[in-house]
N, C-alpha and C positions, 0 to 999 in steps of 0.2 A: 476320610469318610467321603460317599459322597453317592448321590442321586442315581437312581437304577432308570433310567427313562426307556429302555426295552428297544432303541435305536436299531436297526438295522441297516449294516454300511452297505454299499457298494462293493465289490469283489477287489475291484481295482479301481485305483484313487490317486494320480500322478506319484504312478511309477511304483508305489512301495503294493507290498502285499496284503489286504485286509480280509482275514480270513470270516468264514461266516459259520455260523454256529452250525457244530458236527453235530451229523444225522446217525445215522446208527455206526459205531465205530469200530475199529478193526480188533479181530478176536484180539481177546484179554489175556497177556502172557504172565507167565508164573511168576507166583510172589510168593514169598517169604515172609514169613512175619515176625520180627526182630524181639519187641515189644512190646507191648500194650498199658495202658494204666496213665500215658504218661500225659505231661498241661504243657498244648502248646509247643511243639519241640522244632524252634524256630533255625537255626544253623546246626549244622554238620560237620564236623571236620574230622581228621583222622592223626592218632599219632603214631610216632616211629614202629610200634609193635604192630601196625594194624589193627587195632580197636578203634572203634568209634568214640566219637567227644561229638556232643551237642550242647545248645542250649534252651532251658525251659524261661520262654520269655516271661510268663505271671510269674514263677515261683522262684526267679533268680538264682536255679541251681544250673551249674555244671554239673553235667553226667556223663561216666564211662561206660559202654557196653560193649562185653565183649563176649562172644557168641551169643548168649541169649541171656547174660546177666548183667543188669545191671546198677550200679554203684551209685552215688554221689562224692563228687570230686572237690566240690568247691560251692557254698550258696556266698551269692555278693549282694552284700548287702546294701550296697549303697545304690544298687538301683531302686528305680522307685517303678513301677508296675503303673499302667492305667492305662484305659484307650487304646492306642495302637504300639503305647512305648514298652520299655521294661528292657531285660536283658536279651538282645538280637544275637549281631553277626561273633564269629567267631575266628580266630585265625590264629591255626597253630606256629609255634615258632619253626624256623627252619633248624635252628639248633636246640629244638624242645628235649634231645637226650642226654646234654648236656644243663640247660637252662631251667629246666620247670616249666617253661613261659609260655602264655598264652597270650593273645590282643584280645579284645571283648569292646563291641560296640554298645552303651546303655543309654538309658535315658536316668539321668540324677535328679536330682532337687529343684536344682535349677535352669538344667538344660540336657542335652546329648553329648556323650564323648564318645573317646577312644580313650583304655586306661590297658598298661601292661600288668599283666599278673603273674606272678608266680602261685602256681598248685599249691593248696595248704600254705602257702607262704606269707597271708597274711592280706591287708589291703590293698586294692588296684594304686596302682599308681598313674593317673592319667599324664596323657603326649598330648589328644587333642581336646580343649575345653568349648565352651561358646559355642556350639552349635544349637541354633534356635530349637527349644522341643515343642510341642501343643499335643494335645490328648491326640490328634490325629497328624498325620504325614511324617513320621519320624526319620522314614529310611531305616536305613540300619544295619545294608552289608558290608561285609568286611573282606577282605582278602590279600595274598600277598598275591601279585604281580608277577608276570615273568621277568620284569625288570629286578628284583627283589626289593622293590617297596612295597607299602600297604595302599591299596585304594578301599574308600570306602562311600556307602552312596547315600545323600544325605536327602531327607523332605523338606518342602518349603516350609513346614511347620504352619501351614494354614497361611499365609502367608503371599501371593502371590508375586507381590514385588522381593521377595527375600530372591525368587529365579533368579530375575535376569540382573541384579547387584551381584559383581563379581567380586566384591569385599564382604559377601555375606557366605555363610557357610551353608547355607541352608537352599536347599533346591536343585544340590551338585554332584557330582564326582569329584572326590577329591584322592589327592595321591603324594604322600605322605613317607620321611624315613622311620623308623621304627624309634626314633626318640621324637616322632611328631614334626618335625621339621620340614619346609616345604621342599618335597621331591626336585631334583636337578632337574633343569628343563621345563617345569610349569608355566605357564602362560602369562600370568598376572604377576608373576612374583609373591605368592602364597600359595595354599594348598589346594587350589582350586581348580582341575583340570578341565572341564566342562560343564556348563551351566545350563541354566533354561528348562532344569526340569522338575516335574510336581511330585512324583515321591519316586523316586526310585529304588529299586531293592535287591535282589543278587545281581553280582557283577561273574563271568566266568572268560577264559579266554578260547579261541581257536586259533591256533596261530599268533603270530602276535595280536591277532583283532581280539578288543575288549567289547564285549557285548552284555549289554546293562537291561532289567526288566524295567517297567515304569508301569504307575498305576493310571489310567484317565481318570477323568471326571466322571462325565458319565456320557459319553460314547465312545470313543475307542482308550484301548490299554495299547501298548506298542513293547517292540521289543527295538533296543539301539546300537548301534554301531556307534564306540564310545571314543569320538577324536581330539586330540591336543584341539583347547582353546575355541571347539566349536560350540555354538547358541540352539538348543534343542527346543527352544520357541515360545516355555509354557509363561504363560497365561496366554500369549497370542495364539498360538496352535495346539491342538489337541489330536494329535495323530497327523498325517499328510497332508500339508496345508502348499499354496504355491507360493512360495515367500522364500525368495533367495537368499533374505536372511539366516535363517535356519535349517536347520538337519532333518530330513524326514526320517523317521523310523525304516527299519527295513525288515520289519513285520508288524502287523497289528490286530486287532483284535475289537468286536463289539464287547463294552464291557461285561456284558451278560456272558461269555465266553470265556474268559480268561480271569482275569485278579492276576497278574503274574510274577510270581512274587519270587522264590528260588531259582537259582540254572547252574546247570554243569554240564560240562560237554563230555560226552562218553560213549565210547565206539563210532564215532563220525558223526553224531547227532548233538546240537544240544534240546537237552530235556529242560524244561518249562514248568515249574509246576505253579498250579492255577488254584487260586482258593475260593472265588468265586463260580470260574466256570466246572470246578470239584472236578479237576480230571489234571493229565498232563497233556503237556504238547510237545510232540516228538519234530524234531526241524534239521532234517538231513544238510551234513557240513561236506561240501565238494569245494578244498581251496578256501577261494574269496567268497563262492556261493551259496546261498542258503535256496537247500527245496522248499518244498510246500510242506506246511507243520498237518501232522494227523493227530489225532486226540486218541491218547491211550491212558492207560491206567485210571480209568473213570470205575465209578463204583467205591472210591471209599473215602465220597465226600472231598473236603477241601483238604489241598495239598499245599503244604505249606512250604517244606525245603527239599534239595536233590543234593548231591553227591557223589561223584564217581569216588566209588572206595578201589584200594590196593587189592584185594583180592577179585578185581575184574566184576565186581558187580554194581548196581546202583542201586542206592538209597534213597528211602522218600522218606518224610514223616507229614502226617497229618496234622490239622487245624480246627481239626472240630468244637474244640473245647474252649475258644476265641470268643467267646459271648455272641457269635454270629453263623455258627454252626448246627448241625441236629447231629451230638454226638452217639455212636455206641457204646455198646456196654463196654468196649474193647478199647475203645478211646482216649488219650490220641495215640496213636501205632505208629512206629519204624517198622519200615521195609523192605524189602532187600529182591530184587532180580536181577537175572540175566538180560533184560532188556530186550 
């Protein structure tokens, strides 16, 4: 959670990009609409046939949809729903056509994990426990890596010194083997790859760059460049600060603008999807470069997740249904373009 103060940055702010709130946006490209009906449809992923798998963060179900039907796969029960927590990220196995298996980021009883699943197979069996929850800053992506481990991005849980302690789980990146084990190579000797940050949420790759969303407070959101062992700043910085301590974002956002919560990168962009500033942000990938992000897919409210699917298109789903939305009738929708 946190305070709307209606800030307005500076363009440019040592060195990183702080975009300012889009004015009229570039014509609106065809969409598709996958869905509708659905609560909340927080991660995307894809299995071996090309169907989609999501998750419904209130209602704790796994869903399959494939062309325009869709199933229930799995409800887990042992998340617990509230605030900003409940059933999040998702991560199909690499050998899901042999396996069943799924990864699923939640929030339980008593805290935030990672727990392996198998389909219909019965209960999660958690790899990572102890990660600090609180009604707000959960985190909650999940991914596998081009390295084939699991990274996944955690909130400070309200928390502010949970950041920058490198023995706490809470406020990070972490990168993980798929029995939860701390990934070769990590900084500290645990699962902690980089710190210092206040909630962060889809994690996607370009290249080998890992590039992380993060929420502000309440003047800038940022987008990060996610490196071995580096200090992203928060509580002391909140978006581009001069302090050689720390990583500046290499994009960022007045909060009013952004919320930026999903990303995938697809067809040389990564997409952004924004639940506050209700739109996406498109951010051309040249290389190591990131262009200038422009605001598309506005108009259907808060955006909650993105997707590059196997049949060449992208997928959103919406967040209307979040206790902080004005939903439709239609509400919340998967959607599907060319981009």
């Amino acid at each position: 959670m946190r305070a709307r103060l209606g800030v307005v940055l500076a363009l440019a702010t040592l060195g990183a990009t702080v975009v300012a709130p889009a004015q009229a946006g570039p014509a609106q490209l065809a969409v598709r609409t996958l869905a509708t009906g659905q609560a909340v449809p927080w991660d995307i992923g894809f299995l071996p046939d090309g169907s989609g798998i999501y998750t419904e963060r209130d209602t704790k179900k796994i869903k399959k949809i494939t062309g325009t039907t869709v199933t229930t796969l799995h409800t887990v029960n042992e998340a617990v729903p509230g605030g900003e927590g409940g059933l999040m990220g998702i991560a199909v196995s690499p050998t899901f056509a042999n396996d069943n298996t799924v990864y699923i980021y939640y929030t339980a009883a008593s805290d935030n994990r990672v727990s392996r699943l198998k389909i219909g197979g019965g209960a999660p069996e958690p790899i990572v426990t102890g990660i600090p929850k609180n009604r707000f800053h959960n985190g909650g992506g999940l991914e596998f890596g081009p390295d084939g481990h699991l990274w996944a991005t955690t909130g400070d849980a309200g928390n502010t010194a949970n950041a920058q302690n490198t023995a706490s789980l809470a406020g990070k990146v972490l990168r993980f083997t798929t029995t939860g084990a701390p990934a070769p190579g990590n900084p500290f000797n645990n699962r902690v790859y980089s710190y210092g940050h206040r909630n962060p949420q889809g994690i996607t790759w370009a290249g080998d760059r890992a590039y992380a969303t993060e929420f502000g407070n309440n003047r800038t959101d940022e987008l990060n460049w996610i490196q071995l062992g580096k200090n992203y700043g928060w509580p002391t910085c909140e978006g581009p600060c001069n302090d050689t301590r720390f990583v500046n974002p290499v994009k960022s956002w007045p909060t009013s603008s952004a919320g930026p919560s999903g990303i995938a990168l697809y067809k040389n962009a990564l997409y952004v999807a924004s639940v506050t500033g209700r739109r996406v942000w498109k951010i051309p990938v040249n290389g190591t470069e990131l262009g200038t992000p422009e605001a598309v897919f506005t108009g259907y409210g808060r955006v909650r997740s993105a997707a590059a699917a196997p049949d060449g298109t992208l997928w959103l789903g919406t967040s209307n249904r979040d206790g902080r939305g004005t939903p439709a009738t239609t509400d919340d929708r998967l959607l599907s373009t060319d981009g």
